[in-house]
N, C-alpha and C positions, 0 to 999 in steps of 0.2 A: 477311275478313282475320284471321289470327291474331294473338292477341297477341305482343308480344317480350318474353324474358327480358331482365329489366333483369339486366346484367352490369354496367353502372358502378361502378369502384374493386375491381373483384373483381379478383385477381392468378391466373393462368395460366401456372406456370413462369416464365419470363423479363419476360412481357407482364403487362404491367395495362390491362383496358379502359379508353377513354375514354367514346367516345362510339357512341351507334349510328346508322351514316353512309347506312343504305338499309336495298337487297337487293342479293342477286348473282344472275346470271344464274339460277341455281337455285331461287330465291326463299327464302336462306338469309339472315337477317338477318348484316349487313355491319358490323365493330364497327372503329374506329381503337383500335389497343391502343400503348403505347408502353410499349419493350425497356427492361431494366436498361441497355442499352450507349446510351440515348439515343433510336436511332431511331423511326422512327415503322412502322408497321404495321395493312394493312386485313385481317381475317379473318375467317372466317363463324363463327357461333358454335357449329356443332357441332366443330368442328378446336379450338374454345378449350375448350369444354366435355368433349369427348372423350378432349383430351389431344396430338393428332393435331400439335397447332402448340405449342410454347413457348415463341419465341423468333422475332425478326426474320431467323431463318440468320445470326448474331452466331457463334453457339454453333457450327452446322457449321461455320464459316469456321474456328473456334478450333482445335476437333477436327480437322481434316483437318491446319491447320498443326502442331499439336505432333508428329501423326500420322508425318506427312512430316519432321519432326526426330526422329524415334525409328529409321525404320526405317534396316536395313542398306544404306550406300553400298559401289559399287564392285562388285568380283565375287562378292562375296556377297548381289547383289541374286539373286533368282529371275526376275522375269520383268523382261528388259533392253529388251525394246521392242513395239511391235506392228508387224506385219505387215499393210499395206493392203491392202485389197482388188485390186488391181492388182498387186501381187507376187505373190498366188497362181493358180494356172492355175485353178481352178474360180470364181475371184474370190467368194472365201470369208475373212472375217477372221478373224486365229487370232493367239493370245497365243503367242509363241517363248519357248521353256525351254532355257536355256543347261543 
């Protein structure tokens, strides 16, 4: 068995490890890191070490919301809806451009 990098108290963008909680299915050591935003988080250490992870998705949840208050409402949006797969005859999904 390999040794584990001791990551305890190392900070990773948003995360700081805690503790190291196993393996993951991959046999990638498993670490509980806990967010600036509080929560808690299990992730293997090459996503903390790599870069891959930094954050509990605190941070995407943030980005998408300011996202979605920036962009243009009403008829100046570009693409107004998606079209299901059952609306089109080759039952193909396709983004509709007003």
């Amino acid at each position: 068995m390999s040794r584990v990098l001791d990551l305890t108290g190392q900070r990773f963008g948003w995360l700081t490890a805690i503790r190291h909680v196993g393996n993951d299915s991959a046999h990638r050591a498993l670490w509980e890191c806990r967010c600036g935003c509080g929560a808690l988080a299990m992730v293997n250490s090459n996503a903390l070490v790599q870069g891959m992870t930094r954050s509990c998705g605190c941070r995407q949840r943030l980005w998408a919301k300011q996202y979605m208050a920036m962009r243009p409402k009403g008829d100046s949006e570009m693409f107004d809806f998606l079209r299901t797969a059952e609306e089109l005859p080759d039952y193909q999904t396709a983004w509709v451009q007003e």
